[in-house]
Gaussian input, Z-matrix of N, CA and C with variables (Angstrom, degrees):
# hf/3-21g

backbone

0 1
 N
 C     1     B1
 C     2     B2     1     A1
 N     3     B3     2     A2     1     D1
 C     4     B4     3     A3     2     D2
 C     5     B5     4     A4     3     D3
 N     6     B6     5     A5     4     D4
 C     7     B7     6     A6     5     D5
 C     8     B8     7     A7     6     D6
 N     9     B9     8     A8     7     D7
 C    10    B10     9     A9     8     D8
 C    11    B11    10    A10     9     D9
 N    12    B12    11    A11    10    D10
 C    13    B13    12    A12    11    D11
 C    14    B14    13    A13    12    D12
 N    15    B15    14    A14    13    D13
 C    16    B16    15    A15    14    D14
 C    17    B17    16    A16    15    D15
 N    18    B18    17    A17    16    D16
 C    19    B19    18    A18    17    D17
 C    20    B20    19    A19    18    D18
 N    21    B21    20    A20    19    D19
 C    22    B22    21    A21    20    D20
 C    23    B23    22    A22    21    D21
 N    24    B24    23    A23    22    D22
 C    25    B25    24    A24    23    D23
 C    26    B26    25    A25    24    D24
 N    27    B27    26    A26    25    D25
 C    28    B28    27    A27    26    D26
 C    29    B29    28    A28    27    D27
 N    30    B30    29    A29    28    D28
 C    31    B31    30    A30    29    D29
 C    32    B32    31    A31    30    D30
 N    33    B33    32    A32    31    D31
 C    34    B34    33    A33    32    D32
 C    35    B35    34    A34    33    D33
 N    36    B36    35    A35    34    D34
 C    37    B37    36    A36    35    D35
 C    38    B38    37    A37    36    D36
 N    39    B39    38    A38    37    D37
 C    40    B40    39    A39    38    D38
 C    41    B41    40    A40    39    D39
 N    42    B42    41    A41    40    D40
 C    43    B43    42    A42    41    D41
 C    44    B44    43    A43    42    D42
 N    45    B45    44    A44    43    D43
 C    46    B46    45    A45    44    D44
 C    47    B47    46    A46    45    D45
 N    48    B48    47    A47    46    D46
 C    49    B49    48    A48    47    D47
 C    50    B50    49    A49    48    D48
 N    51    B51    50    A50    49    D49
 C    52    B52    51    A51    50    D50
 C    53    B53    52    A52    51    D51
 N    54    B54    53    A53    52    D52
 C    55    B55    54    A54    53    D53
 C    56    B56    55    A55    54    D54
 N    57    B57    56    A56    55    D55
 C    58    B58    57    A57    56    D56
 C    59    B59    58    A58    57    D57
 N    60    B60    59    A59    58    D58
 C    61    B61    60    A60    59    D59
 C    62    B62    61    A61    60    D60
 N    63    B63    62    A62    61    D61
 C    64    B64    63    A63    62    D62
 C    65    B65    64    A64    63    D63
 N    66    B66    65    A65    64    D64
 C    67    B67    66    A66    65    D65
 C    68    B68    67    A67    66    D66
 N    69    B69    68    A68    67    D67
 C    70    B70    69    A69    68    D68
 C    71    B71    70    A70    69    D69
 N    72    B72    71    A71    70    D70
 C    73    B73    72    A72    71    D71
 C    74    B74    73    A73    72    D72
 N    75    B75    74    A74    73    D73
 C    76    B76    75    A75    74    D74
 C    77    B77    76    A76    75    D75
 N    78    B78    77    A77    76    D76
 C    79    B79    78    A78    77    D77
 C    80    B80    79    A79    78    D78
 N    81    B81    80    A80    79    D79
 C    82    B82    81    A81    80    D80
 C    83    B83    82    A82    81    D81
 N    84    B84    83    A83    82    D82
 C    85    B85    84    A84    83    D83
 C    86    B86    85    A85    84    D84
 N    87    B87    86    A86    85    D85
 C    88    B88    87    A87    86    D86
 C    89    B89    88    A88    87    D87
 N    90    B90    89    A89    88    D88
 C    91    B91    90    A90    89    D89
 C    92    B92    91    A91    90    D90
 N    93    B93    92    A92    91    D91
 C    94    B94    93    A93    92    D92
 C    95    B95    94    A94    93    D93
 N    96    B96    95    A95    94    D94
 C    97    B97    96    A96    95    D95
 C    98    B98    97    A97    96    D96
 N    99    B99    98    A98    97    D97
 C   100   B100    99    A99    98    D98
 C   101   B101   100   A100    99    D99
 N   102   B102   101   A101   100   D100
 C   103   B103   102   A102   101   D101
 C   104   B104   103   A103   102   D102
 N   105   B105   104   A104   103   D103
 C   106   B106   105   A105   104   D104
 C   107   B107   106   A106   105   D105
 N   108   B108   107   A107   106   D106
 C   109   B109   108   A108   107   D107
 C   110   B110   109   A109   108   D108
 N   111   B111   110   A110   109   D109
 C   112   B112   111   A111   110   D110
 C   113   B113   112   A112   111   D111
 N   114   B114   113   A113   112   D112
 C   115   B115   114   A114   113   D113
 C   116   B116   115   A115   114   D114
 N   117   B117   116   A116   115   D115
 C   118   B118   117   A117   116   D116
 C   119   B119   118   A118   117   D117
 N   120   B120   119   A119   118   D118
 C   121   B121   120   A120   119   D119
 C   122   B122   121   A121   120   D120
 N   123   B123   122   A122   121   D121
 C   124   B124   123   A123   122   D122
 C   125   B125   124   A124   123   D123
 N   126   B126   125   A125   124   D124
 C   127   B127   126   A126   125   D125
 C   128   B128   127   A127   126   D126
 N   129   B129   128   A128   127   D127
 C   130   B130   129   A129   128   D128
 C   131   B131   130   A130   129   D129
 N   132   B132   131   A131   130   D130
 C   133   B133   132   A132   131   D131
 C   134   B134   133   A133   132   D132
 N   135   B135   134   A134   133   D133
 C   136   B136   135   A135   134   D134
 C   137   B137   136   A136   135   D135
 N   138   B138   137   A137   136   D136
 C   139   B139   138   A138   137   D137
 C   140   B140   139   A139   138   D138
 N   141   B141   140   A140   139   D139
 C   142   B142   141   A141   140   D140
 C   143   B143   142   A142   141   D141
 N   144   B144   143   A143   142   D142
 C   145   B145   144   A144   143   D143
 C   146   B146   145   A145   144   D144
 N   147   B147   146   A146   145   D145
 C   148   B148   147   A147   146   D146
 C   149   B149   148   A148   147   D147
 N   150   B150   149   A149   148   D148
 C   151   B151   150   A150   149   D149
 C   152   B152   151   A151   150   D150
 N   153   B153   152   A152   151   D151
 C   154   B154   153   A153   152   D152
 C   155   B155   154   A154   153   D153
 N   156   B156   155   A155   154   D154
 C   157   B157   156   A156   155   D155
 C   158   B158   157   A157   156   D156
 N   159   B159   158   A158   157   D157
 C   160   B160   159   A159   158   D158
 C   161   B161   160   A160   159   D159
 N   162   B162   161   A161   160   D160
 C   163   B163   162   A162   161   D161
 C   164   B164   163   A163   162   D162
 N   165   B165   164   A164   163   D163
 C   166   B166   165   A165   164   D164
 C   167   B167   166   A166   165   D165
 N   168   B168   167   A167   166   D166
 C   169   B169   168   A168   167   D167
 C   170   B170   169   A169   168   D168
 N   171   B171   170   A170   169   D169
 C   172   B172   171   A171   170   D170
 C   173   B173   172   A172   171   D171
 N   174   B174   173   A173   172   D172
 C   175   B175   174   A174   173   D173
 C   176   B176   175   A175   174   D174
 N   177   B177   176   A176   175   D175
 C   178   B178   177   A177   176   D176
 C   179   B179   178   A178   177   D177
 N   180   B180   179   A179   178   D178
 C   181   B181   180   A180   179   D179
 C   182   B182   181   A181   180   D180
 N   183   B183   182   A182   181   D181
 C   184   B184   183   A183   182   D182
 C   185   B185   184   A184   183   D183
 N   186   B186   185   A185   184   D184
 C   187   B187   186   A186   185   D185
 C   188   B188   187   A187   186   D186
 N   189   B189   188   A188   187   D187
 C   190   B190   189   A189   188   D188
 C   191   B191   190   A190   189   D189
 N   192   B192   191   A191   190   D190
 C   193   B193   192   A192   191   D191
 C   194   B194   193   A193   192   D192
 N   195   B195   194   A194   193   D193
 C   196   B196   195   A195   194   D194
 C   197   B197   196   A196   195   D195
 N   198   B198   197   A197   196   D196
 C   199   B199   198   A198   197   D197
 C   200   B200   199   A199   198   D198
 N   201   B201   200   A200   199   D199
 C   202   B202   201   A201   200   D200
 C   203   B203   202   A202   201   D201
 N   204   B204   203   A203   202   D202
 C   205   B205   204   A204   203   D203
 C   206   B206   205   A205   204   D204
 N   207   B207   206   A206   205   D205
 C   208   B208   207   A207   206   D206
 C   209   B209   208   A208   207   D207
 N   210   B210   209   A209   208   D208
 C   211   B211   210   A210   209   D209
 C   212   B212   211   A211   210   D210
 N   213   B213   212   A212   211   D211
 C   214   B214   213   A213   212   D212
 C   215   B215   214   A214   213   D213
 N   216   B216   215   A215   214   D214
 C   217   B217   216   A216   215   D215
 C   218   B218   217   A217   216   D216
 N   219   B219   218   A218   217   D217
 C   220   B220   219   A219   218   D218
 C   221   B221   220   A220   219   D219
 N   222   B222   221   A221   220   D220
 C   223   B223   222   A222   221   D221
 C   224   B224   223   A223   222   D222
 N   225   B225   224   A224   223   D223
 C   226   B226   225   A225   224   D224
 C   227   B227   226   A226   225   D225
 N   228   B228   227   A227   226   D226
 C   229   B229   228   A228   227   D227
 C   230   B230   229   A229   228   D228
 N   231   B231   230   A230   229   D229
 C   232   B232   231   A231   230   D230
 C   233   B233   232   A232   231   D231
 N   234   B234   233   A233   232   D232
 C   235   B235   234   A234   233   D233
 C   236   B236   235   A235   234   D234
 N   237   B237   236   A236   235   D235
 C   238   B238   237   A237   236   D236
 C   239   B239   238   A238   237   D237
 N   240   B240   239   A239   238   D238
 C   241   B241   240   A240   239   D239
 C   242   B242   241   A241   240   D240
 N   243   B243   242   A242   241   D241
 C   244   B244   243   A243   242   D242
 C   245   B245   244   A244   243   D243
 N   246   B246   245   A245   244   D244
 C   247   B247   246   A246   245   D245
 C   248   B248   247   A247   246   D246
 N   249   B249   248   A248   247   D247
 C   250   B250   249   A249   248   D248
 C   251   B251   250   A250   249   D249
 N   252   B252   251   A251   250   D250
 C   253   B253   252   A252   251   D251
 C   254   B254   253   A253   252   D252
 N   255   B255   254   A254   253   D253
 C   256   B256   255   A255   254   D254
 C   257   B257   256   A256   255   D255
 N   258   B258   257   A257   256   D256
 C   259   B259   258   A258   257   D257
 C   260   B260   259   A259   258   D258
 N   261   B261   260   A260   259   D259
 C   262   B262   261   A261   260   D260
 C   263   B263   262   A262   261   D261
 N   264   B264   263   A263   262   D262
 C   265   B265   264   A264   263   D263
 C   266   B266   265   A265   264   D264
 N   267   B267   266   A266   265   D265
 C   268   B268   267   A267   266   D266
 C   269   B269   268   A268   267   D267
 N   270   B270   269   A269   268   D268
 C   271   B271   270   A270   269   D269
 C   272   B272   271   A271   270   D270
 N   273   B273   272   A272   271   D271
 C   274   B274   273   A273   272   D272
 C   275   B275   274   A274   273   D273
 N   276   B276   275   A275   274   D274
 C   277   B277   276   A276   275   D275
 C   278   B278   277   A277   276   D276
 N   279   B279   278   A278   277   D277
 C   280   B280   279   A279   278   D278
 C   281   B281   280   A280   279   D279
 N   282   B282   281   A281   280   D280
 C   283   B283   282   A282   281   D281
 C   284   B284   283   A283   282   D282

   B1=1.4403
   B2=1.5265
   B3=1.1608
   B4=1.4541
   B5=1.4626
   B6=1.5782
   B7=1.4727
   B8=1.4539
   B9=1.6441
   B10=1.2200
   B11=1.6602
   B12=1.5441
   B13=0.8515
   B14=1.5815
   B15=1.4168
   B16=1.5194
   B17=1.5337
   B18=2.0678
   B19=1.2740
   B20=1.9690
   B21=1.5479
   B22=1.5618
   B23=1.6595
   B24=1.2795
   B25=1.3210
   B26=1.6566
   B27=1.5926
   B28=1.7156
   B29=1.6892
   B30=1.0018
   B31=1.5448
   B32=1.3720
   B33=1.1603
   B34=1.8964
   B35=1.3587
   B36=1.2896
   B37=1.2675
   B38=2.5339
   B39=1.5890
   B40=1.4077
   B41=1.2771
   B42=1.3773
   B43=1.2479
   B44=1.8513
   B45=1.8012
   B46=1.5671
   B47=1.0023
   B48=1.8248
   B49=1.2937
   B50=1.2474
   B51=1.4131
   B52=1.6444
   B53=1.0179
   B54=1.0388
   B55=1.9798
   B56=1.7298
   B57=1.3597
   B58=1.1521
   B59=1.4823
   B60=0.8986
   B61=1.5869
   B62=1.6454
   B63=1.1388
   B64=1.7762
   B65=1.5412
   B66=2.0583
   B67=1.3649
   B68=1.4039
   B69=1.1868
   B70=1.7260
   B71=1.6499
   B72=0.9329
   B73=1.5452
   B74=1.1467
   B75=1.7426
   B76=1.7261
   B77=2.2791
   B78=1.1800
   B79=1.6237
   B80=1.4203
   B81=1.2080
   B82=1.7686
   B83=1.4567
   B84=1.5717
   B85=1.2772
   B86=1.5844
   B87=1.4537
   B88=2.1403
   B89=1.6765
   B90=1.1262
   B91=1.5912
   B92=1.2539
   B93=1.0379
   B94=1.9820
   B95=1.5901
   B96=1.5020
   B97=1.5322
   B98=1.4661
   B99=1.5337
   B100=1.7609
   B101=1.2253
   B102=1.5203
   B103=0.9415
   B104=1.5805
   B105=1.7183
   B106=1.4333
   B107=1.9910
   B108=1.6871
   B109=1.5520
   B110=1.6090
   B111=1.9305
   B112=1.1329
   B113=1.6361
   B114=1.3467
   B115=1.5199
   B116=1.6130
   B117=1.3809
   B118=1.8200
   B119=1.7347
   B120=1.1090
   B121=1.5243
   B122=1.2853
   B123=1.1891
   B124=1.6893
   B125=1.5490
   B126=1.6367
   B127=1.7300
   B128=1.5745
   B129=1.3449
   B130=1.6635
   B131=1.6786
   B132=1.3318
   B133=1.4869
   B134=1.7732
   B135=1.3261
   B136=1.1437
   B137=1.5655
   B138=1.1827
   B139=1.9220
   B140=1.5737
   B141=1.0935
   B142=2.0440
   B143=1.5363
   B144=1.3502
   B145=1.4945
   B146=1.0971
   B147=1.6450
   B148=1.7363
   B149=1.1050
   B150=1.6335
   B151=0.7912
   B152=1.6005
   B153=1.3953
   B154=1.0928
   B155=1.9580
   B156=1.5325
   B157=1.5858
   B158=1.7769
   B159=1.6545
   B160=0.9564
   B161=1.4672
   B162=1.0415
   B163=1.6612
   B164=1.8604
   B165=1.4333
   B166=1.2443
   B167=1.7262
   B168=1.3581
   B169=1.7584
   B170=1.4685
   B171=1.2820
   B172=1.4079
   B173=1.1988
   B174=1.8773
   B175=1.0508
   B176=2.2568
   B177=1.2135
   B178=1.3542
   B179=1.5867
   B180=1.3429
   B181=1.3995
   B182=1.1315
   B183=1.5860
   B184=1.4173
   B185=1.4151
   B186=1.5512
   B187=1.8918
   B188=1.6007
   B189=1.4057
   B190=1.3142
   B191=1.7857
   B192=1.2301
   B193=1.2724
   B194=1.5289
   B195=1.9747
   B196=1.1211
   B197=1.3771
   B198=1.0421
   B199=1.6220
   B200=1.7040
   B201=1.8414
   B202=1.4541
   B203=1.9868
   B204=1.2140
   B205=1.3663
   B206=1.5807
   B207=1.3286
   B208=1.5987
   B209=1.5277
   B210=1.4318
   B211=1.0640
   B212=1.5054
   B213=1.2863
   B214=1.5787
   B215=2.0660
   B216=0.7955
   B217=1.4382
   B218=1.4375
   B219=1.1986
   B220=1.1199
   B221=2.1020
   B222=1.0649
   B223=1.3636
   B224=1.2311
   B225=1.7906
   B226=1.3673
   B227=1.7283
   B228=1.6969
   B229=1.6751
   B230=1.6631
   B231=1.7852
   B232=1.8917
   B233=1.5425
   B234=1.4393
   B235=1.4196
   B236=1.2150
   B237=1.0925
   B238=1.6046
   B239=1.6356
   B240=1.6139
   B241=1.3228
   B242=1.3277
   B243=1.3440
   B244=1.3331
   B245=1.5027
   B246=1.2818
   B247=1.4570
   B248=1.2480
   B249=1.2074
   B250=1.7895
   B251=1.6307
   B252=1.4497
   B253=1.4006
   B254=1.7771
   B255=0.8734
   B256=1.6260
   B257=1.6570
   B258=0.9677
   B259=1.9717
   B260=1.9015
   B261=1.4747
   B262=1.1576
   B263=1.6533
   B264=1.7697
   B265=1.5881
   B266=1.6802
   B267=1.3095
   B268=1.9199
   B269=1.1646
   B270=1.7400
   B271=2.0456
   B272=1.3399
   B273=1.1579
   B274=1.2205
   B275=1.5313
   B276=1.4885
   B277=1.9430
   B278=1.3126
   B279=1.5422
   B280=1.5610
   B281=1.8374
   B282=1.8657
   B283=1.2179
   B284=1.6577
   A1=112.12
   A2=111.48
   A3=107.07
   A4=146.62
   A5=117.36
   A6=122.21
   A7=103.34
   A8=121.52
   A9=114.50
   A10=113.37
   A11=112.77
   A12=116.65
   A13=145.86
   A14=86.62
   A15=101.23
   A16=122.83
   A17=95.75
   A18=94.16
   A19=125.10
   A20=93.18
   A21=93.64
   A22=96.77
   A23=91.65
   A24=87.14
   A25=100.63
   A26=117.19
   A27=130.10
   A28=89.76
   A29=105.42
   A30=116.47
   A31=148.93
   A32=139.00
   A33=130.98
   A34=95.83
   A35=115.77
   A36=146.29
   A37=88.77
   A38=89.93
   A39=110.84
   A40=107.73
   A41=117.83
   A42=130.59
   A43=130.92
   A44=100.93
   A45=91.00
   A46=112.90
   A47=115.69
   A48=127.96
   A49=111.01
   A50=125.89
   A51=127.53
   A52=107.49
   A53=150.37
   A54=153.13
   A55=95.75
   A56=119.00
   A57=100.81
   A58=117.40
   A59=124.00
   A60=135.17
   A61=120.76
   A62=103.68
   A63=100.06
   A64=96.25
   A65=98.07
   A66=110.10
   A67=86.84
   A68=98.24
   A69=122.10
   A70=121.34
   A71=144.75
   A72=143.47
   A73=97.59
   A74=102.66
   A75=90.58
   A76=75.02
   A77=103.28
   A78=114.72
   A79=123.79
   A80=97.18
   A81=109.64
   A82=109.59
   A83=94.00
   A84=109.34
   A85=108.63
   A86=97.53
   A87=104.80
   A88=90.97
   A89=117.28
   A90=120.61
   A91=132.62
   A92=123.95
   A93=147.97
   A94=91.22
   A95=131.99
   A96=131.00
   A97=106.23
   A98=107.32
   A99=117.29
   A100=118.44
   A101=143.89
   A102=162.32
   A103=128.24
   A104=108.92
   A105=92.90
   A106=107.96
   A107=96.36
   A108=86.17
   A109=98.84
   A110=100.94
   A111=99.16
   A112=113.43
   A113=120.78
   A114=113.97
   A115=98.30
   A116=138.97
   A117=108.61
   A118=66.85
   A119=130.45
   A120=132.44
   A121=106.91
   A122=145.31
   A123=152.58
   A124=110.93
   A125=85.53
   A126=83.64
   A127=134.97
   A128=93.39
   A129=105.65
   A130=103.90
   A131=113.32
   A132=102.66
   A133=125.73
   A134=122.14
   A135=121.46
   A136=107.75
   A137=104.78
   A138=87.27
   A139=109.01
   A140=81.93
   A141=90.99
   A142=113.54
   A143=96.66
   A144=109.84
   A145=117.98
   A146=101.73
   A147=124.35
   A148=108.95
   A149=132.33
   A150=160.47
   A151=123.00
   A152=116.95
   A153=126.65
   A154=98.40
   A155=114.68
   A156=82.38
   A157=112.29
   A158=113.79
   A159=118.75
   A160=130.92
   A161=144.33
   A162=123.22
   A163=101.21
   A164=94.40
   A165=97.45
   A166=132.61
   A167=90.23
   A168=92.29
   A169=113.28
   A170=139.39
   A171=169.65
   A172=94.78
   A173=100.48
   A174=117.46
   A175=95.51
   A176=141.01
   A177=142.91
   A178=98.53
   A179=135.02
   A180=132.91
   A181=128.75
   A182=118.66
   A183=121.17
   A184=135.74
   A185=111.73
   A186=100.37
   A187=83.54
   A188=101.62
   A189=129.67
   A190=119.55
   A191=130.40
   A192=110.19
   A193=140.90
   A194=115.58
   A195=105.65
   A196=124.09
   A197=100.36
   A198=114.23
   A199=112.86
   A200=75.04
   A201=104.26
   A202=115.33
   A203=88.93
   A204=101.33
   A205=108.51
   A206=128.62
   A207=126.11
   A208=104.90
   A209=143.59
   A210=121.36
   A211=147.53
   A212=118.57
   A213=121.08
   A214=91.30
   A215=137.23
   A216=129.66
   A217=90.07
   A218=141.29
   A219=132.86
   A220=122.39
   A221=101.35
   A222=110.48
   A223=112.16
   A224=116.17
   A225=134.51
   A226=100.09
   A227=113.02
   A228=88.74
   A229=139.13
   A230=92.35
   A231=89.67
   A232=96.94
   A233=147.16
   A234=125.08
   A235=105.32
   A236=108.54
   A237=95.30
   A238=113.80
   A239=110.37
   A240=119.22
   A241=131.69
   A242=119.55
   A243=123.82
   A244=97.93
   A245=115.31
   A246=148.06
   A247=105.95
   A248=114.92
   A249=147.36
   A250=113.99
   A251=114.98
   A252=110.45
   A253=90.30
   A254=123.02
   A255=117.31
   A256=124.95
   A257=91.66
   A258=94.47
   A259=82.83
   A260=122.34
   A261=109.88
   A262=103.00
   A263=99.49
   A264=127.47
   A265=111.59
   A266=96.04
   A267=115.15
   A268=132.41
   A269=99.36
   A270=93.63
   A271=112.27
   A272=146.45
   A273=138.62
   A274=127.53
   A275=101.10
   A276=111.26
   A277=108.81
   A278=133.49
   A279=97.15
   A280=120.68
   A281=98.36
   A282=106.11
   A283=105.28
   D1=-34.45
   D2=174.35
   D3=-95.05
   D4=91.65
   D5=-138.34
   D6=-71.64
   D7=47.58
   D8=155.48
   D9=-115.04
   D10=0.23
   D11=168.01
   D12=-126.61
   D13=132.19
   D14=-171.76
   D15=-85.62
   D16=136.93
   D17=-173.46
   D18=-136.36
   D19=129.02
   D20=-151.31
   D21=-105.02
   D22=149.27
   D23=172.69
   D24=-122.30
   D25=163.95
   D26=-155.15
   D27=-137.99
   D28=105.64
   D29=140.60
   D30=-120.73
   D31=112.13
   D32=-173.17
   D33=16.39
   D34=153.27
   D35=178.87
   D36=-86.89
   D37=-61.36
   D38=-168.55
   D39=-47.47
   D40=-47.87
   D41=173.76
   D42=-122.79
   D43=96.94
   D44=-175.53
   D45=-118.90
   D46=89.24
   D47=-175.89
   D48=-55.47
   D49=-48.97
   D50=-169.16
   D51=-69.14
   D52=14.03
   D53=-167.35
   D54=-131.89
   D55=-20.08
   D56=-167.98
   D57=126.90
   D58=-43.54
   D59=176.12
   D60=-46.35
   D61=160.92
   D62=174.09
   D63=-98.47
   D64=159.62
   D65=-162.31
   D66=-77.60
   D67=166.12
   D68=177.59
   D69=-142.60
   D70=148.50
   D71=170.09
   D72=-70.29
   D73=137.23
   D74=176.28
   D75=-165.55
   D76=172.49
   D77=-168.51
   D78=-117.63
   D79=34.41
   D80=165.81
   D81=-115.64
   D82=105.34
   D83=174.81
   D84=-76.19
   D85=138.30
   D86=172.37
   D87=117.21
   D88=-58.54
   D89=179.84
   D90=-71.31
   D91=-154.49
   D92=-178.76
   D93=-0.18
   D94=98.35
   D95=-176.69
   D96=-86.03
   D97=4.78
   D98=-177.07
   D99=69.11
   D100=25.09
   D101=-114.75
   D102=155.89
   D103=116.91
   D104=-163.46
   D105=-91.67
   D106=140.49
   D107=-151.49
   D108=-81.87
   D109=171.57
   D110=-176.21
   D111=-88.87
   D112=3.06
   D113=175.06
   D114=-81.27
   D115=19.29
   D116=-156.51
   D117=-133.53
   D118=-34.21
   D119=152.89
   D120=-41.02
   D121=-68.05
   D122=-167.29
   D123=-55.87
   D124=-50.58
   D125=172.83
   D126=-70.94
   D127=-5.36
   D128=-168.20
   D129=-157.05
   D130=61.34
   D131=-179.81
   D132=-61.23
   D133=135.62
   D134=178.13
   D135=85.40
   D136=-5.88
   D137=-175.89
   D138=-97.16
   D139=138.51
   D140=-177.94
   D141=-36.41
   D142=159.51
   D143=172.37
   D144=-117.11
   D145=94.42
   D146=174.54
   D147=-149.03
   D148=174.87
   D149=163.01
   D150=-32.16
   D151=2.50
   D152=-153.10
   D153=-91.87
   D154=-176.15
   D155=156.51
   D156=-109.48
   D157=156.63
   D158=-169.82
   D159=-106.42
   D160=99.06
   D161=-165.19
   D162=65.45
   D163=-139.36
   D164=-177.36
   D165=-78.75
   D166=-7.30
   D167=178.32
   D168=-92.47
   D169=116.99
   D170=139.05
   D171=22.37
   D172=-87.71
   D173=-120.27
   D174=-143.92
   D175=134.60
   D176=-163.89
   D177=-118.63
   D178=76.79
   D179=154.41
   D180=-87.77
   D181=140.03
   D182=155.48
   D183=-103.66
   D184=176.94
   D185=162.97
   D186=-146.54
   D187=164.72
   D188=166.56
   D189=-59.82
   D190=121.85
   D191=160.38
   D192=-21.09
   D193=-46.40
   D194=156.80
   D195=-49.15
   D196=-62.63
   D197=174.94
   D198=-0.86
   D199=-93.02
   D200=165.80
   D201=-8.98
   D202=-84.35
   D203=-170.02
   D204=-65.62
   D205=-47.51
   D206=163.47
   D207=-37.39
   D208=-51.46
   D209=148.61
   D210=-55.75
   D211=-42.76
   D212=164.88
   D213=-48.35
   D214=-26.26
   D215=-154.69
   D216=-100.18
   D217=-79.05
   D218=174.08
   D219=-42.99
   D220=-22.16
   D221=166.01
   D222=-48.75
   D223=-59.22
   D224=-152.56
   D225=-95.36
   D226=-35.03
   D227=162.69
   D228=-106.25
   D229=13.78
   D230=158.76
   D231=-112.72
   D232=-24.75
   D233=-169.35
   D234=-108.75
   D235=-11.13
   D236=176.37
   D237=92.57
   D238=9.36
   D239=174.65
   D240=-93.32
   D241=119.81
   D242=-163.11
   D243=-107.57
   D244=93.96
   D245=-172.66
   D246=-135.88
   D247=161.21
   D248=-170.19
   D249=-101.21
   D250=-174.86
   D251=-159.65
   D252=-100.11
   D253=-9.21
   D254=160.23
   D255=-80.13
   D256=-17.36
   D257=175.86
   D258=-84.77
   D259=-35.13
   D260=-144.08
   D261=-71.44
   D262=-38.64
   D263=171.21
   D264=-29.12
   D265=-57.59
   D266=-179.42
   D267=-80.32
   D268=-26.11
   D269=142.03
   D270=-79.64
   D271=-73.97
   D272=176.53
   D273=-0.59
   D274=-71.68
   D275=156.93
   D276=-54.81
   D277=-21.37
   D278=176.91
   D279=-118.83
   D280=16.53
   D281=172.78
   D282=-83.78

């Protein structure tokens, strides 16, 4: 509801089911379920699955598994955050 905010969604680089792509194995656990879900359907029935924006989400980014985890890793030795390769995914897209 509030048009100051923006909303992105992060999936595998390896695998970007919601854009359209076929699923793929890829090592960010929490994310990309390989499968396009049925709430991103609810929010936007009938509209293609791409990259475009959909319903309420903005904006469709990814990162790479390395990625991913090169951040969860750097998370945990400058902040002191002991987080996973999906927190790592969602800094990544917004550095």
């Amino acid at each position: 509801m509030n048009k100051d905010c923006k909303i992105v969604l992060v999936e595998p680089t390896e695998s970007r089911v919601l854009v359209g792509n076929d699923p793929a194995m890829h090592g960010v656990v929490g994310i990309g379920a390989g499968m396009k879900l049925p709430l991103i359907e609810r929010l936007a029935p009938g509209q293609a699955w791409d990259a475009k924006p959909r319903g309420p989400i903005d904006e469709f980014l990814h990162a790479s598994t390395p990625e991913c985890v090169a951040w969860a890793n750097r998370l945990a030795a400058e902040e002191g955050l002991l987080v996973g390769p999906s927190s790592g995914a969602a800094v990544k897209v917004w550095t």
